[in-house]
Every structure is written in structure tokens, then in C-alpha cells.
N, C-alpha and C positions, 0 to 999 in steps of 0.2 A: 664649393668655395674655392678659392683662387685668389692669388693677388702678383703684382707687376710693381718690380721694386727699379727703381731708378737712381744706381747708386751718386751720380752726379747731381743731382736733384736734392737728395738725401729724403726721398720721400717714397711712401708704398702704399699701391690703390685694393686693399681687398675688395672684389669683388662678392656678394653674398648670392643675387639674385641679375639673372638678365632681364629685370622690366627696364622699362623706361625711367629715366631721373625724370621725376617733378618737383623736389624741392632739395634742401638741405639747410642743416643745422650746423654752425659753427658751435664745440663744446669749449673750444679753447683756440688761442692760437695759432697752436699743431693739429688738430685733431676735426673733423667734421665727420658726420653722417649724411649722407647721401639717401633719398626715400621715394619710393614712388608714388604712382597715385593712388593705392591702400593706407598711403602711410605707411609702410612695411620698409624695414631699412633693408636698402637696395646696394651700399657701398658704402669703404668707411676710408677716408683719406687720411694720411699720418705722414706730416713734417716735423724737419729734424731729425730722423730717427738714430742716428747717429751717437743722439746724447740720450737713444732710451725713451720708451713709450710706458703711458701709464693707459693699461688695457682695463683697469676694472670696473669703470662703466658703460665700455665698450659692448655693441651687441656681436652675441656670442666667443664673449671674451676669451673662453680657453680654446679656442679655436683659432684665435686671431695671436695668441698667442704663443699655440704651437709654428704658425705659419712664420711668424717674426724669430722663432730660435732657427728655424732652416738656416735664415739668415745670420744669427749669432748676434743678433740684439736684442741691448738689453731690454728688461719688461721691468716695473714698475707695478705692482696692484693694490 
């Protein structure tokens, strides 16, 4: 896992998996899932972050929430 935070943007792309994107899911917002073609969440995109992410239906949220305190934002669960 990996992610690419774009402070100008105010947004961060966790990477989970290098397949291919075949679709995604807006949860909100701020927040989509990205998924291949298993279905298998492939990528999870989070705007705003600035004002704080709520990770707790996020896949594999305490991971995505260690990656967001690197950064020193806030989390939400």
C-alpha cells in the first residue's frame, strides 16, 4: 500500500493494488473507491483532507489511517 498526497489539491490517492481500474464508487463527496475487474478495491481517493477524513468504512481502514497521520491529518472513525 502506498498513497500520493497532493498538498495543493488537498486530496490523497491510496494506492491498495496495481490491477487495472474498471470502475468506482462515489461514498461521498470526498471519498471514492476505485475497483478492478474482481471487484477488489484497487484505490481509494480522499478530498479535502485538510478538514479530516472519516476512514471507518474505508477498505482496510487502519492502514489508510496510519498513512493519513504520516501526514498529520486528521481521521474521523
Amino acid at each position: 500500500m502506498r498513497a500520493e498526497y497532493d498538498k495543493k489539491a488537498d486530496a490523497i490517492y491510496v494506492y491498495l493494488s496495481n490491477k487495472p481500474y474498471a470502475h468506482g464508487k462515489d461514498l461521498d463527496a470526498e471519498r471514492r473507491i476505485d475497483y478492478d475487474a474482481d471487484n477488489n478495491p484497487r484505490g481509494i481517493e480522499l478530498l479535502c483532507v485538510s478538514h479530516g477524513v472519516i476512514v471507518d468504512d474505508l477498505p482496510h481502514a487502519s492502514e489508510v489511517e496510519r498513512l493519513l497521520g504520516d501526514w498529520n491529518i486528521r481521521v474521523y472513525a
